[in-house]
C-alpha positions in Angstrom: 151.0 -83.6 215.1 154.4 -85.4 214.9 157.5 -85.4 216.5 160.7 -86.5 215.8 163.7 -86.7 218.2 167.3 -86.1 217.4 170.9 -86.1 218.9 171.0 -88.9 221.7 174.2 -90.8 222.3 176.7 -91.9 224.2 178.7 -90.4 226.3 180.9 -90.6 229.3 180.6 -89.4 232.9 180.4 -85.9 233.1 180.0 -85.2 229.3 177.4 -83.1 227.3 174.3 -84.0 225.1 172.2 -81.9 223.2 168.7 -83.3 222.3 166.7 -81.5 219.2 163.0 -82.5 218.6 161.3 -81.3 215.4 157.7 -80.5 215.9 155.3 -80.5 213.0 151.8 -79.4 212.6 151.2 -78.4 216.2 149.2 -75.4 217.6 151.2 -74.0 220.8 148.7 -73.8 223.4 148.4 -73.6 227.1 149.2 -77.1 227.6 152.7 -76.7 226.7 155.7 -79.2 225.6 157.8 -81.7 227.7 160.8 -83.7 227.4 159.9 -87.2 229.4 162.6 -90.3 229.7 161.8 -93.6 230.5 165.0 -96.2 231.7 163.3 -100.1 230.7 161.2 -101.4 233.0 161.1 -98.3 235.1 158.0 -95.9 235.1 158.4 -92.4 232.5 160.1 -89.6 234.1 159.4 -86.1 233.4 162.6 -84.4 232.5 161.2 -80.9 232.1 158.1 -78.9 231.0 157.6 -75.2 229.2 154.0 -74.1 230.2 152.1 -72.3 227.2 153.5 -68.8 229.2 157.3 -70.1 228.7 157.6 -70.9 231.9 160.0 -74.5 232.7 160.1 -76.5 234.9 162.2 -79.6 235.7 162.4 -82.7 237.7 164.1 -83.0 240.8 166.6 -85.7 239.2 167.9 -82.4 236.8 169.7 -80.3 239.4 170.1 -77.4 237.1 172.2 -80.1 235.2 170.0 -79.8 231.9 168.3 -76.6 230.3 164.9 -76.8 227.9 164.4 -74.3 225.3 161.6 -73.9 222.9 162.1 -72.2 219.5 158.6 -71.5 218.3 159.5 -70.2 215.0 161.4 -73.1 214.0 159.1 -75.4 215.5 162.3 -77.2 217.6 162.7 -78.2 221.7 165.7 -78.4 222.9 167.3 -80.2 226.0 170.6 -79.4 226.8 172.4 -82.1 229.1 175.5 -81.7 231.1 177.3 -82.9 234.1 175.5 -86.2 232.6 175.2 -89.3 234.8 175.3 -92.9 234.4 171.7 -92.9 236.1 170.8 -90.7 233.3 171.0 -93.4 230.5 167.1 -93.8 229.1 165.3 -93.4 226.0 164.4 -89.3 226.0 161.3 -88.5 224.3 159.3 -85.2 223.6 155.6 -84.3 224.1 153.4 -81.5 223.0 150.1 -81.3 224.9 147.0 -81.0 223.2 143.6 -80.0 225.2 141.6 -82.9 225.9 138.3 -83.2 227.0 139.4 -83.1 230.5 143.1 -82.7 230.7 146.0 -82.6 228.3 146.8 -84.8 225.9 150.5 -85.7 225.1 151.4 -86.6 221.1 155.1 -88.1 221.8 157.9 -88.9 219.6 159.5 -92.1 219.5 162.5 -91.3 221.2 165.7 -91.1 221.1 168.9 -93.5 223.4 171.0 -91.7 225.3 173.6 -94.0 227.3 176.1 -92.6 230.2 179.1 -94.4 230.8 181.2 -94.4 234.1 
């Protein structure tokens, strides 16, 4: 499984982002996908999660600021960004969950800077 992040920036207060991740060699199950951040030296956040039945869900931070969306047949997650924050500058990184032996198992990709300026 790999994954590979795209579209991170900066931007200003207020602005937009789009973030693309290319998923490869992954078999969509019930664990589902997931867009995480992580600001340095802070614990990772989850951003927002699609369920292996399409549904989402987001973290309380996201306000029904950003939008996931998963495109199975081109193998590509989407998170669209807006009314963006300075508080929302972190590295965003995606996650496809793999069945474990107990739990899910997160393959992530290595992220991608997105930087919010007042």
């Amino acid at each position: 499984v790999r994954l590979e992040e795209s579209g991170g920036g900066s931007v200003q207060t207020g602005g937009s982002l789009k973030l693309s991740c290319r998923i490869s060699g992954f078999r969509y199950n019930f664990c589902g996908v997931s867009w995480f951040r992580r600001v340095v030296g802070q614990e990772r956040d989850l951003v927002a999660h699609i369920n292996g039945d399409g549904e989402k869900y987001y973290g309380d931070f996201v306000k029904s600021r950003f939008t996931a969306s998963l495109d199975k047949a081109k193998n590509t997650l989407t998170l669209q960004m807006n009314s963006l924050k300075p508080e929302d500058t972190a590295i965003y990184s995606c996650a496809a969950g793999s069945q474990g032996r107990d739990s899910c198992v997160n393959t992530w990709g290595p992220g991608t800077q997105v930087t919010v300026s007042s």
